[in-house]
N, C-alpha and C positions, 0 to 999 in steps of 0.2 A: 781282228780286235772287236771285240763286245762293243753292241750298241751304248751299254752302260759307264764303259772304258775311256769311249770316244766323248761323250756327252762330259766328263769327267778332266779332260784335257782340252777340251775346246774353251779358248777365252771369252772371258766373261763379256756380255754384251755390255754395250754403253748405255747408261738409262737414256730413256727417252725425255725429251725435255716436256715439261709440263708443258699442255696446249693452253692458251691464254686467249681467252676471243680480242677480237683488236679493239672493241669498246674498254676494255677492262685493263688492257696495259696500264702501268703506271704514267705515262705519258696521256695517251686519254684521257686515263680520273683527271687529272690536273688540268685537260680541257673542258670537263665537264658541267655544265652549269650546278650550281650545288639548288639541294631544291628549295621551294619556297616556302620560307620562315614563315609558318603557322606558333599561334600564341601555342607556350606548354601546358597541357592539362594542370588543372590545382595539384595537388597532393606528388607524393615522390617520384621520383624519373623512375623505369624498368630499366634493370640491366639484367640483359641474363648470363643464368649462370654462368655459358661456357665465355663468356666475358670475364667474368670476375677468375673462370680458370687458366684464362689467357695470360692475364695479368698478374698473376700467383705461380706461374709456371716457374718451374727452375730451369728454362730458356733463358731468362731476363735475371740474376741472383738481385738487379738492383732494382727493378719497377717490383717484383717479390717483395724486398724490405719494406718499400714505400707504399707498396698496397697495404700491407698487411697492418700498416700504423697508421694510415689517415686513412683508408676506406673501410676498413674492418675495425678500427678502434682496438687494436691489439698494446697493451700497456707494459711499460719497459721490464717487466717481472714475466710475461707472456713465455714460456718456454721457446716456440716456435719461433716470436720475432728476437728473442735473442737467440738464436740459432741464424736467422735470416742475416743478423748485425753481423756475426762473426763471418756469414757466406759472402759478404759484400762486396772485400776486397778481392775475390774469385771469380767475380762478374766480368768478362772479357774487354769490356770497355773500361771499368773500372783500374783492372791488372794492368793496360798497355798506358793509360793514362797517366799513375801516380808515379811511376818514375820519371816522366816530361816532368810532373809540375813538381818532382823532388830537386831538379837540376836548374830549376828555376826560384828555388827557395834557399839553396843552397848557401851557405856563409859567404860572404866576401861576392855575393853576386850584384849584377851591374843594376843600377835602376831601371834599364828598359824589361831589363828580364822580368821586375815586377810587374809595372805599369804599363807594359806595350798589349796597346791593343790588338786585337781580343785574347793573346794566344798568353800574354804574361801572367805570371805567377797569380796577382791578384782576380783577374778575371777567371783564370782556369779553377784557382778554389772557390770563389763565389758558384761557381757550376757545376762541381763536386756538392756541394753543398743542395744545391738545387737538383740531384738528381740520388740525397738520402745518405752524403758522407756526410760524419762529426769527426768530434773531435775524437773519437776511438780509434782514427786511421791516424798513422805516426805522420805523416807528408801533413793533413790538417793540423794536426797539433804544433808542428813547425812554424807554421803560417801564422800563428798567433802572435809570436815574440816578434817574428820580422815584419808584419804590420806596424805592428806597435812601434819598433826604431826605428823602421821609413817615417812613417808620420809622426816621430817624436816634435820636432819644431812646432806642427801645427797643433798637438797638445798644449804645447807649453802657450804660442799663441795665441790660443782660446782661453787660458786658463787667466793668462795676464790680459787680456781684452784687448789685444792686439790686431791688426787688423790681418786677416789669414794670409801668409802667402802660395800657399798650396793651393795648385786647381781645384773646386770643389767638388769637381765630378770626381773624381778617380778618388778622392776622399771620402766621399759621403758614401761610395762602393765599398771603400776599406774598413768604416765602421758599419757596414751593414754584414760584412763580411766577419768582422772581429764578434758581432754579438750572436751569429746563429754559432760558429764555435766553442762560446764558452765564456765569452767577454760584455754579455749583457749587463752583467750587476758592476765593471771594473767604471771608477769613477770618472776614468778620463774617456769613454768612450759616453759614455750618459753623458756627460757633461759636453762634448763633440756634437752631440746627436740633439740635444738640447740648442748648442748654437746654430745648426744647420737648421734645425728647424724657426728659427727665429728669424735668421738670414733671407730664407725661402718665400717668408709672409712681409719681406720689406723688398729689399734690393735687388734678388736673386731670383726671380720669376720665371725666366725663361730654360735655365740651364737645364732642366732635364722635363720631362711628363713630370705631372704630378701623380700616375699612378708608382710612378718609381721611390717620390717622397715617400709615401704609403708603405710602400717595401719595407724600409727604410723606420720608418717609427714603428712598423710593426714588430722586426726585430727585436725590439724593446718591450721584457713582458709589461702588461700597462701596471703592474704595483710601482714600477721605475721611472715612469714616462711621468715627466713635470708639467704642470698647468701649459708652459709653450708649448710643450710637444700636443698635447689633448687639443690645443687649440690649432694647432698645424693640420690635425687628422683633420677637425671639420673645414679645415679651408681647403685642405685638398683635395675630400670630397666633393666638397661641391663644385673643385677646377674640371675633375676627372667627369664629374655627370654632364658637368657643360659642355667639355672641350673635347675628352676622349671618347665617354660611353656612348654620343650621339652618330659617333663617326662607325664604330662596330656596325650600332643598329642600321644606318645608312649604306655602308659601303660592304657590302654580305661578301665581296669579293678580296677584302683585306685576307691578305693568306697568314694562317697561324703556321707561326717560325718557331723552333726550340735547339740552342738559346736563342732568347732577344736582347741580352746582357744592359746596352742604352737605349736598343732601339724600341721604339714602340711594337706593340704587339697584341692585337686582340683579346687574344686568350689571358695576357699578362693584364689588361684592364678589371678584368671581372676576380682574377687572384688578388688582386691589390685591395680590393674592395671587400672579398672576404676576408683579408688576411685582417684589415682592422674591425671586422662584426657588420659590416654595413647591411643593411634588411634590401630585400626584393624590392625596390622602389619601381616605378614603372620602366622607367630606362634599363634598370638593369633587367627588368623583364623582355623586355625586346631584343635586348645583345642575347639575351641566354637563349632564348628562340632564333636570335641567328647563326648560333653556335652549333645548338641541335641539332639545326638542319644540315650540316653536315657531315654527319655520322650516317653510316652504312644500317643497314638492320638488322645487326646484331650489336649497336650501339657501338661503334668501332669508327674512331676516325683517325686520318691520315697524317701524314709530316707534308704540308703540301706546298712548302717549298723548303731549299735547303735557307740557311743563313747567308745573308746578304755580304758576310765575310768569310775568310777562310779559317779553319777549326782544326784544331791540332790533329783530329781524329773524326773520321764520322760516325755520330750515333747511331742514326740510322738514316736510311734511301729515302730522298724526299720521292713524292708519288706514292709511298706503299703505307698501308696502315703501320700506325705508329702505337707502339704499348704507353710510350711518354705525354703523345698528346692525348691521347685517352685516358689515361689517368689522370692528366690533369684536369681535362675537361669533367670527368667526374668528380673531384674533388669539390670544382667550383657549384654542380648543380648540388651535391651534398650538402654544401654548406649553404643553400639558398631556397629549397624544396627537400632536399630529402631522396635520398636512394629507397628504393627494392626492386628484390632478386625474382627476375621470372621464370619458368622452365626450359620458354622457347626464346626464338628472335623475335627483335619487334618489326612491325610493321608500316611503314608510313608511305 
């Protein structure tokens, strides 16, 4: 037999596993002290390019849509990001996902299958949601009517000024969940979102962060948001700079979690605060130099712990660079200094 022959019939070798030095394990990063939070230069963060092609890869079809619309400013007429909308549902974690939360939205289904935390219907679309579904996907358009007759009573009991009998939490999740689908402008959810915000500034103080309030009226475009609401934003600003934002700058070692759905969450503090306009105040300069400092040098940071609950599916390995918390975390310095694109990695 020909050397040619033989080479030709001999089984294919097994690749070799990539050699990983043992500082750099995922286990390691996550003991690694993260470094020390130096103030950010004035003007835009750098990210370079092969960043922003990480993030854009059709690896990920869903951090692609969401890149493509809050980092890149691409507008719903964009060819590309509707192309991206239509690729969405093809996203591997997206695909194995929507049929859990279709079976969980399902007619005639039990309340816990909604309301059970974290994995119920209501929290699993709040996280679709949060990770670039609308209501273009048939499973989120579902979610809208059966919000709505779950929480019919407590419409009706806001409406009559009743005193609510529904837990607020898992309500005040339902209308934030009902207005990023499609239900911002419907009157019984503004009108909800109006008493919660009223509730929050008297009796109701303790039940959640106030960055989650923030969530919350921001889903509300502000043409809709009534004098309470306006006045909720600045009270819960200034709960968040007192209570929350000082605990980021402080505690460098709080690990950014995705989701954080109630729990608190670093990175969810500084979203909260762009999500209603809030300016770089000094505090928020400090959280956002604690956050930097966590990024690798090529502006790339990590999932660096999993979620403190368990999750229908994993998004991704905590330990390993994460496309979600990097996006996000770009998003937040975007809206607070300003992006641009370098050619290299950066250095720190």
């Amino acid at each position: 037999m020909r050397s040619d022959e033989k080479n030709r019939n001999r089984p294919p070798r097994a690749a070799r596993p990539a050699v990983v030095a043992a500082d750099e394990t995922p286990a390691a990063l996550r003991r690694k002290p993260a470094r020390r939070a130096r103030p950010l230069p004035d003007g835009p963060f750098p990210v370079p390019v092969s960043t922003l092609d990480w993030l854009l890869s059709r690896e990920n079809l869903a951090t692609r849509c969401v890149a493509l619309r809050d980092l890149l400013g691409r507008t719903s007429k964009d060819p590309e990001l509707k192309k991206a909308i239509r690729e969405f549902p093809r996203d591997p974690y997206v695909r194995d996902l929507l049929p859990l939360l279709a079976r969980r939205l399902a007619p005639g289904g039990r309340t816990e299958e909604l309301e059970r935390l974290y994995d119920g219907g209501l929290w699993q679309t709040l996280f679709l949601t949060e990770i670039g579904g609308g209501a273009a996907l048939p499973e989120i358009r579902r979610a809208g009517p059966v919000l709505l007759a779950h929480w019919e009573r407590s419409f009706v009991e806001i409406q009559r000024n009743e005193p609510l009998s529904a837990d607020p939490v898992p309500f005040s999740f339902a209308c934030r969940v009902l207005a990023r689908i499609g239900f911002a402008e419907d009157p019984r959810v503004l009108m909800a979102v109006d008493f919660l915000a009223r509730r929050r500034m008297t009796a109701d103080r303790q039940a959640l962060p106030a960055s989650k309030d923030l969530l919350l009226y921001a889903s509300i475009p502000e043409a809709g948001r009534t004098a309470t609401v306006h006045d909720a934003i600045a009270f819960a600003v200034e709960r968040v700079v007192r209570e929350e934002l000082v605990t980021v700058a402080a505690e460098g070692s709080h690990p950014i979690v995705f989701p954080a759905f109630d729990r608190s969450d670093p990175l969810e503090v500084l979203e909260a605060l762009a999500a209603v306009g809030e300016g770089k105040r000094p505090g928020v300069a400090s959280a956002l130099a604690v956050i930097a400092s966590r990024a690798d040098h090529r502006a790339r940071w990590r999932l660096e712990r999993s979620p403190a609950f368990p999750m229908l599916l994993e998004l991704e390995t905590p330990g390993e660079l994460s496309r979600w918390v990097t996006l996000r975390v770009l998003r937040v310095l975007q809206h607070f200094q300003g992006l641009t694109t370098s050619a290299g990695d950066r250095r720190g």
